[in-house]
N, C-alpha and C positions, 0 to 999 in steps of 0.2 A: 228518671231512674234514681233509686238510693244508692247510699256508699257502697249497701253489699251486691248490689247489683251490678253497678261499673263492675267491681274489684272482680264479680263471678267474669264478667265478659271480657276484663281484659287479661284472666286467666286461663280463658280459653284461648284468645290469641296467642299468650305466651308460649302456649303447648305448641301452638305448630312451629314455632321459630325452635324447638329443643327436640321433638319427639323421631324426626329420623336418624341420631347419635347415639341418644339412651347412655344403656349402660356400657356400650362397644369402648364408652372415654371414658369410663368414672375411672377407669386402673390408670389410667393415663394421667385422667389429675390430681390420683392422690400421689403419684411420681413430680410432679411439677414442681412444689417447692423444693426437693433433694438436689433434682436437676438446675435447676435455677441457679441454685445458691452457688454452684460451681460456675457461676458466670458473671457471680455479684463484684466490681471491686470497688475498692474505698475512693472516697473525693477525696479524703486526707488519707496521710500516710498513718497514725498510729492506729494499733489494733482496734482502740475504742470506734474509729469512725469506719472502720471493716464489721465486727458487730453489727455496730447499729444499719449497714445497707444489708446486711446478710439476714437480719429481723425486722426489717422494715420500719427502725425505730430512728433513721434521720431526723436530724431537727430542721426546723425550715431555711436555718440557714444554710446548713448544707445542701441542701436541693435546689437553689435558686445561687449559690455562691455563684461568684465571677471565674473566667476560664483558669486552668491555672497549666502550665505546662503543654506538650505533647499528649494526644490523643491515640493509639493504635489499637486499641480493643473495636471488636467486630461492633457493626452499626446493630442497634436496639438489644446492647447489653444495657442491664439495669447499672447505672452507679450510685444512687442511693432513692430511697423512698421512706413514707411514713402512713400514717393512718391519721386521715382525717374526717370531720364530719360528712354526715352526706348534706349537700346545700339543695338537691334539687328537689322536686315538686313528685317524683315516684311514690305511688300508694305499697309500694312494695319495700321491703328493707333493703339498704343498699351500701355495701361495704367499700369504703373510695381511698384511696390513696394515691397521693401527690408523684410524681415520678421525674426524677435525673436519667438521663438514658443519652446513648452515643447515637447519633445520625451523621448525615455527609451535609457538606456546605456545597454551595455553586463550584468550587475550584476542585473540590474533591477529597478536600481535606477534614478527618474524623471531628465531631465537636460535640459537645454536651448542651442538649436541652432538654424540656422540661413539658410536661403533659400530666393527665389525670385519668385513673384507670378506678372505672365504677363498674362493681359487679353488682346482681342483683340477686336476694336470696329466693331461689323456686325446687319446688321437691325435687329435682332431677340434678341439682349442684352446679356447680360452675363448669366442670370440664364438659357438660352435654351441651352448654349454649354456643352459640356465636357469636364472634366478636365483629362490633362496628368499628370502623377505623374512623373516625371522625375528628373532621379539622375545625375548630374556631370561629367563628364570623369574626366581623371586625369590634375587637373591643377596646382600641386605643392602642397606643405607643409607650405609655407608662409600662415602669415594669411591675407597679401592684396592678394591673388592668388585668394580666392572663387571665385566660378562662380558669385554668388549673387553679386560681387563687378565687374565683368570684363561686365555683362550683362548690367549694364548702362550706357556703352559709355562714363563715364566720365576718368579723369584721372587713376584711376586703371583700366580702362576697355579698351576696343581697340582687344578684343582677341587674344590677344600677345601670351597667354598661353591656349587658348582653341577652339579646331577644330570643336565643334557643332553647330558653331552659324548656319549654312545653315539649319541643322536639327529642330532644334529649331525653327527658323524664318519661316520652310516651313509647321510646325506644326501650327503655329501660322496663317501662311496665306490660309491653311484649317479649321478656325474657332475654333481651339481647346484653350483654357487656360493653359496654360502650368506654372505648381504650381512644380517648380526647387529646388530639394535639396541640399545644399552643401555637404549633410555629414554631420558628429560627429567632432565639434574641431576646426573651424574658428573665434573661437572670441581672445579676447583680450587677447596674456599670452598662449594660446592654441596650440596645434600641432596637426594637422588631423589624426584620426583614420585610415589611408588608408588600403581598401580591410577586414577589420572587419565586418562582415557578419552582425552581430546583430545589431550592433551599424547603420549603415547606412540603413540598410534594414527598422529600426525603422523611422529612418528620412525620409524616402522615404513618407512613408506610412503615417506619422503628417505632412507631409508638403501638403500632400492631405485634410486630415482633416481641417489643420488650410485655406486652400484655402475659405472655405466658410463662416471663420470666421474673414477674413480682413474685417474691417470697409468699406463701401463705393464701394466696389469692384464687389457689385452685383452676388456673383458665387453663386449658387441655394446650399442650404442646404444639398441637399442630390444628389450630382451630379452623370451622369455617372464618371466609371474612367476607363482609363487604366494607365499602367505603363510603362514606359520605361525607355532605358538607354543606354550606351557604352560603352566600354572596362572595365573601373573601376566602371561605372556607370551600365556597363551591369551586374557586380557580383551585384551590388548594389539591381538591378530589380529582377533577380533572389531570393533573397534572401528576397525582399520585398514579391515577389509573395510566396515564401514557407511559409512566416508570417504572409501575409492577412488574410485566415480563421480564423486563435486562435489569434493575438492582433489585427486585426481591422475587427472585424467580420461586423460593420454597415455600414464599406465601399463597393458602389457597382462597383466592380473592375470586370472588362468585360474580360479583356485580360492583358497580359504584352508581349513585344516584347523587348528583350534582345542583343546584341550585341557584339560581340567579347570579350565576358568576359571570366575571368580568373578563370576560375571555379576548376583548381588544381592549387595551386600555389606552389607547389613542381616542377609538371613541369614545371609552368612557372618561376621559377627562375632557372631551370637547362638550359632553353633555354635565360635566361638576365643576367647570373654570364658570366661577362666578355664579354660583345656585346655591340654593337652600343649602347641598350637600357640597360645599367646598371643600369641608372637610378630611374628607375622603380623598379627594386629590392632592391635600396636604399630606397626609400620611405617605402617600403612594409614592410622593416627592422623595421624602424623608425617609421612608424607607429602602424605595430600591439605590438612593444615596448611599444607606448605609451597607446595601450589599456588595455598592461597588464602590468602594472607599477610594480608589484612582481616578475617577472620575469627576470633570470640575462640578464643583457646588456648590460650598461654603462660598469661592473667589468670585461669583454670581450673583450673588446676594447683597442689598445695600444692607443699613443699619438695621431697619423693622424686619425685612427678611432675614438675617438672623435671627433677631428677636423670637421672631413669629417661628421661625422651624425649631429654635431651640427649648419653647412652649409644650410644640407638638410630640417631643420626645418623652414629654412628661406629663402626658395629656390619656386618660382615657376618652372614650368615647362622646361621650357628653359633652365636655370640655372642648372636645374639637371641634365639633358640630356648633358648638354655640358661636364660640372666637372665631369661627373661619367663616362662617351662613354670609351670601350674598359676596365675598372676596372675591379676586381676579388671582391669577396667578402672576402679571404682567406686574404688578404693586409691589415685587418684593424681589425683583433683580435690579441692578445699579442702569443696566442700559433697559429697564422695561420691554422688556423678552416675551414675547409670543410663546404660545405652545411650539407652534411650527418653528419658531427659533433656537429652543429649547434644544427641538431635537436636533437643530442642524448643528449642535456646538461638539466638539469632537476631544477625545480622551484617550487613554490608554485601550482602552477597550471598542472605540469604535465611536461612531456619535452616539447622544442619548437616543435619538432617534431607532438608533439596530439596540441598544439594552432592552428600552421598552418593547418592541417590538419581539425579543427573544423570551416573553414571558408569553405571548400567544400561544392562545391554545388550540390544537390541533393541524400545527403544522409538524409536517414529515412524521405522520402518524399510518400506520396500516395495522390491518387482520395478521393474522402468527402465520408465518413462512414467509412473509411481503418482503421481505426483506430492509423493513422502512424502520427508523431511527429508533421509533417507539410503537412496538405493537402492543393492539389491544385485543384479547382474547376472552373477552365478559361482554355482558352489556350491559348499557348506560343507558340511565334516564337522566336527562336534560330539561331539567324546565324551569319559566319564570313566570312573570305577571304580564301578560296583555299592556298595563298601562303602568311598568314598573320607574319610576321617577328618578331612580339612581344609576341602573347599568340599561340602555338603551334596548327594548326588545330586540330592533334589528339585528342589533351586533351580536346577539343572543341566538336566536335564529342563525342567522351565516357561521356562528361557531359550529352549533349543533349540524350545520350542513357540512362542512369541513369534515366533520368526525364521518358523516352519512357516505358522503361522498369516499370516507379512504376504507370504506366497507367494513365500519365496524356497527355494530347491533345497537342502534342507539332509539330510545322509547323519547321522543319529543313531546312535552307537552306545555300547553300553552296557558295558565289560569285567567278566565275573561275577571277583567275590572281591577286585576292584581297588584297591588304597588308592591314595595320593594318590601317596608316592612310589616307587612299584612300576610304576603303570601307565604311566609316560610310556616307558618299557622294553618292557611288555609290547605295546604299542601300534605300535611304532617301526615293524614290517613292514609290517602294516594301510596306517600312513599314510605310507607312501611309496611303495608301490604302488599308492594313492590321487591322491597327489600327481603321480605319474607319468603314469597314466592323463590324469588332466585336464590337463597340459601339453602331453602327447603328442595333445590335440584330441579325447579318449572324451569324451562329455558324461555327465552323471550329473542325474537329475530326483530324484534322493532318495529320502528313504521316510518323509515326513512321512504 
């Protein structure tokens, strides 16, 4: 097929992700910058740095600056943003800006982070689409790694470190908005929360919010949403979709479709202590360290485990994968610590054993009236690769049974031959057609 032929067919798809709104939102978002701007406030205090979040004319440093004071403004208020290039692979024109925005941390306390809101240009305008909520995959610990930074094609960008761009751009060229979280921990001075349940699940869900609250950007006030994500980004969805009802109840979240997430990460570091992908369970280390900053971890560490975690801090993707390929996690505490010792070692919060184990996904989960911690009221699609080499099918499966089991609508599916970084590719049609579907008001009971 030629260029104009794709562009005709994936303009058809676009239409069905836009055409049950129409024009019912255009009055809606030609309201939306007015509105907004009465929710914008400055990172700095002088007028010039109110301006510039109020026109969306931040400069990067302000959008990525370090925390600075007290936080009380509502989660996914804008605090500042800008206009940047579009970096992805969209045949479609695509207006992007960078985003400062309020979320909640694990304790409950307001903080500012940072995300990437692409709209896409199609005859029907910004306020008829729907917005994706979409979280990250893993792209490092660095803080020039964020997506929000690698998504504008400029010199941190190029996807050096992140394999979604196809997913993303084919979401994008089905008419959808796609409002991109980084996570908890990419600004200035910061180290990313990696696979922290609450902490990102929160960002997930204000980066949706703040989506209709970017100046100029046109997104309808009260958009459809779904959610999505992938491998880190798929725990990320999951755990946005278990939070939706009780912290963003005024979101209308359709569906979440989830991805080769790491929904035990017990298992999944018995299957990355010492493989290819160490990596990854360096980060994991390192990160939920960083979320629980009480707990022992530094005093654990001999001389190279320092070394080695204070690398990973400043490491994208690549960088880690390479330095860590084939490591043990045993080689980098002072008394040569097991996993299973790891966990037995005990802190302010409990052993690491109950932290790790509180980012699981799907416990104390039910259907809306259950009465359970976290209901879920949408359906989910769940799936990975057959022969995924980084998060364990089983544990993959037993999550998605957890969910089946507390009777919510979950669509399992399995891709034969699948690795870890193949599938999110192989998958991309499946779940946007999926995606679509449940936006567009098709209900789905699953196939638990």
């Amino acid at each position: 097929m030629d260029d104009a032929g794709r562009q005709a067919g994936r303009g058809r798809r676009g239409r069905t992700w836009a055409r049950r709104t129409g024009t019912r939102r255009a009055a809606a978002g030609l309201a939306v910058a007015a509105l907004a701007a009465g929710g914008i406030t400055a990172v700095a205090s002088p007028a010039a740095a109110a301006t510039a979040a109020a026109t969306c004319s931040a400069t990067a440093a302000q959008v990525y600056a370090p925390p600075s004071g007290t936080l009380t403004l509502a989660p996914g208020t804008v605090l500042a943003c800008r206009r940047v290039p579009d970096g992805t692979t969209s045949w479609r024109s695509v207006t992007s800006y960078q985003v400062r925005y309020v979320t909640t941390d694990r304790t409950g306390a307001r903080i500012p982070t940072t995300g990437i809101l692409m709209v896409p240009r199609t005859v029907w305008g910004p306020a008829a689409l729907p917005v994706v909520a979409y979280s990250s995959t893993t792209v490092g610990l660095g803080r020039q790694c964020a997506a929000s930074q690698q998504f504008t094609g400029g010199l941190l960008g190029g996807f050096v470190d992140d394999i979604e761009i196809t997913a993303v751009s084919d979401l994008l060229n089905d008419g959808a908005i796609v409002a991109l979280s980084d996570g908890v921990g990419y600004l200035e001075g910061q180290t990313h929360t990696y696979v922290t349940g609450l902490n990102n699940g929160h960002a997930q869900l204000d980066m949706a919010r703040a989506a209709s609250r970017v100046p100029g950007a046109g997104v309808a006030k009260a958009p459809r949403v779904a959610l999505a994500g992938y491998s880190e980004g798929g725990h990320s969805t999951l755990w946005a979709a278990q939070l939706a009802h009780g912290y963003a109840p005024e979101l209308d979240v359709r569906a979440a479709a989830a991805g080769a997430a790491p929904v035990d990460l017990k298992a999944t570091a018995t299957n990355l202590n010492g493989g290819l992908y160490a990596g990854f369970l360096a980060d994991s280390v390192v990160g939920l360290s960083t979320a629980y900053p009480s707990m022992p971890f530094r005093s654990l560490l001999n001389p190279a485990g320092i070394k080695a975690t204070d690398d990973v801090r400043t490491q994208c993707l690549a960088g880690t994968l390479a330095t860590w390929a084939f490591r043990r996690i045993e080689a980098y505490s002072t008394d040569h610590l097991t996993l299973e010792q790891i966990y037995a070692v005990k802190g302010p919060d409990g052993t690491w054993g109950r932290v790790i184990d509180a980012q699981k996904v799907g416990v104390g989960v039910g259907r809306p009236g259950s009465g359970a911690t976290y209901e879920i009221g949408f359906p989910v699609l769940d799936y990975w690769g057959s022969i995924d080499d980084v998060i364990p099918p089983a544990s993959q499966a037993a999550g998605a049974k957890r969910l089946c089991d507390a009777g919510v609508a979950v669509r399992r599916k399995e891709f034969a031959l699948g690795v870890h970084a193949t599938t999110i590719v192989a998958a991309s049609s499946d779940v946007r057609s999926w995606l679509g579907a449940r936006l567009n008001g098709i209900p789905d009971a699953g196939n638990c």
